[in-house]
C-alpha angles and dihedrals in degrees: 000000000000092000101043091060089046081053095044087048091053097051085055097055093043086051087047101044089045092066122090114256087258082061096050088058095054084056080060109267115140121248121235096232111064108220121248114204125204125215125213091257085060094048103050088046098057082045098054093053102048102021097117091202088067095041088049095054098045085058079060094061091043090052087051100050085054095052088050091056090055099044085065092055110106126215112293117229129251136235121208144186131192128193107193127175090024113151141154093256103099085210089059090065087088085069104052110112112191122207123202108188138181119198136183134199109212111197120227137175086054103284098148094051106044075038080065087035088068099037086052096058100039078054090053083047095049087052085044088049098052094044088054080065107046087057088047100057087039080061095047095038088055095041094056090042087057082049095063097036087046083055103041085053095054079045093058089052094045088051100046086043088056095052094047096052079060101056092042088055097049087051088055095051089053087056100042088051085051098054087250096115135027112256085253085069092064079042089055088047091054095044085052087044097052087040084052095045091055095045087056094054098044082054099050083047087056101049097048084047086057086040093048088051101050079058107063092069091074090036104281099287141122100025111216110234089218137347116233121225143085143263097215112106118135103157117162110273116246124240106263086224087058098056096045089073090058089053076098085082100048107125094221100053086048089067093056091057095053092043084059093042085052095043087056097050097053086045087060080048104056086053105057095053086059079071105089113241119232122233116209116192139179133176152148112263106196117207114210098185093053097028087226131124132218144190116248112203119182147169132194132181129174123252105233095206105116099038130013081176091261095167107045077054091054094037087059101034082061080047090061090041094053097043088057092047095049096039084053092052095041084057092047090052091049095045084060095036086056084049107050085044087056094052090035084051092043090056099047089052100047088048091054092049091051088048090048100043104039112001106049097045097045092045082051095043091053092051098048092049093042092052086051090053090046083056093051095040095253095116145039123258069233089059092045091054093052091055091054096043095045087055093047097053081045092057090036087055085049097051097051089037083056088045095046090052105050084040090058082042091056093055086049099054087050096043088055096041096257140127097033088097097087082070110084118200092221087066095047112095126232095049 
């Protein structure tokens, strides 16, 4: 007997000192390294300061200020000098008469201000532009967050499936060394413990792949060893008739509405300068032959006879046209878009509170009572197996239904105008 358990001892080492050092921790030893989750906050910080999409859009804003600022400046004036009578004849130098004139265009029609109208919208698109940003890296920020806790959690099945099938195996082979079982059934508990081995590793693949990713929106490094949140979000969902109203909010369609204030504004634009600009000089004209000097005053206006810029008018008012059209279309589509991620959000509920309420306890409750029966004789090491596989296809279900719904969550938060706040703009570069 003595030497059966010694025996049995030994098996156990061996199985334990075969897996790769990731598999011993999941027996229970403690890793070297302690593990330092991030949490979304941290995540969209890091985000916000080295995402080159965001910096690249606040120099937007810079470059439009700028432009703003120009589009205030008025003509500068214009300094002149004119040299009549000049010839190669010393003697005709008595002849020469020298002008020195200032001049001054004056802008009328309002060009100057409709010129600040303009600046002052494609400002306003340039902020519109770089908030658009700012919600789409908060989507893809979150998304890839519920990517790693999605695959942490797939990790942490994988994990608990593998050490089961240990403790399974080591069962069978208690029986097997009894009589109880033929020798194929401590083949069959090897076979579930190397499946389970590769699916742990695939797992723990998976989840630094999430992590990795997560990553690359500060640049890939530092990887974070976990993220730290929860899948569990089952909020009420909210009436699709209800959101629309906040599609007012929406960044992109935003955009439209500062793209039409902009388009009639140039077109304001484009119709002043069919109005003509006055030129108002004055100077000092010197007389050689009479030694004398005089004042010069003019004023010159153009005639708008041969183009009152007709076509740059047309050609904006069709941009105005256009830009109401297409704002119209982009709320339809995300009209549609809401409606389809409430719907989306509404399935993959109700699919986490049947399994929840049916499927997972009665998955956990088989399995219990078959490896109970497995203990006593009444079932097979193969029925055993099943149990387990059938939970875990059950949790695994859960998992993706949970994913699916904070990911439809997440759409739902950017197509209303939401989740973007946890980015502040002090912490964004290039302002």
């Amino acid at each position: 007997m003595r030497n059966v358990r010694g025996w049995r001892a030994m098996a156990c080492l061996v199985l334990i000192c075969g897996l790769p050092l990731e598999a011993r921790r999941v027996a229970g030893q403690p890793a070297d390294d302690a593990l330092i989750p991030m949490t979304l906050q941290e995540a969209l910080r890091r985000a916000a300061a080295a995402h080159p999409g965001l910096a690249a859009a606040s120099f937007g804003v810079v470059a439009a200020e700028a432009r703003a600022r120009q589009a205030a400046a008025r003509p500068n004036p214009e300094l002149g000098i004119e040299i009549e009578n000049l010839s190669g004849d010393l003697n005709g130098a008595r002849e020469v008469e020298a002008s020195l004139r200032l001049a001054k265009r004056f802008e009328l029609g309002g060009k100057r201000g409709a010129r600040v109208a303009v600046a002052g919208e494609e400002r306003s698109l340039a902020e519109s532009d770089l908030e658009t940003a700012r919600h789409d890296l908060a989507r893809e920020v979150r998304g890839d967050f519920v990517r790693g806790l999605a695959a942490q959690r797939e990790l942490e099945l994988a994990r608990e499936t593998l050490s089961i099938a240990q403790e399974v195996a080591a069962s069978a082979q208690k029986k097997v060394e009894a009589g109880a079982l033929p020798a194929v059934e401590a083949m069959r508990a090897r076979v579930a413990i190397s499946t389970a081995q590769i699916a742990w590793e695939r797992a723990r693949d998976e989840s630094r792949l999430a992590l990795e990713r997560l990553a690359l929106h500060w640049g890939g490094g530092p990887v974070p060893d976990q993220v730290e949140g929860s899948l569990d979000s089952l909020r009420a969902v909210p009436i699709a008739d209800t959101l629309i109203s906040r599609l007012a909010d929406n960044p992109d369609l935003a955009r439209f509405l500062a793209n039409d204030r902009m388009r009639r504004a140039r077109l304001r634009l484009e119709r002043s300068r069919g109005n003509p600009d006055v030129e108002l000089s004055g100077g000092l004209r010197r007389l050689e032959a009479e030694d004398q000097e005089t004042f010069l005053l003019g004023l010159s206006v153009e005639l708008p006879i041969l183009d009152r810029n007709q076509g740059e008018v047309r050609a904006a008012a069709a941009d105005l046209e256009r830009s109401s059209l297409e704002r119209e279309r982009a709320r339809r589509d995300l009209e549609r878009e809401l409606r389809e991620q409430v719907a989306r959000l509404r399935i993959a509920q109700a699919e986490v509170r049947g399994l929840r309420r049916i499927v997972l306890p009665g998955a956990q409750e088989v399995y219990e009572g078959v490896r109970k029966g497995y203990e006593q004789g009444r079932f097979t090491y193969l029925d055993v197996l099943e149990a387990r596989r059938s939970l875990a296809d059950a949790r695994r279900a859960e998992i993706a239904a949970l994913s699916e719904l904070e990911q439809s969550r997440i759409e739902i938060d950017r197509l209303t105008g939401r989740g973007a706040e946890r980015i502040h703009p002090a912490e964004e570069d290039g302002r």
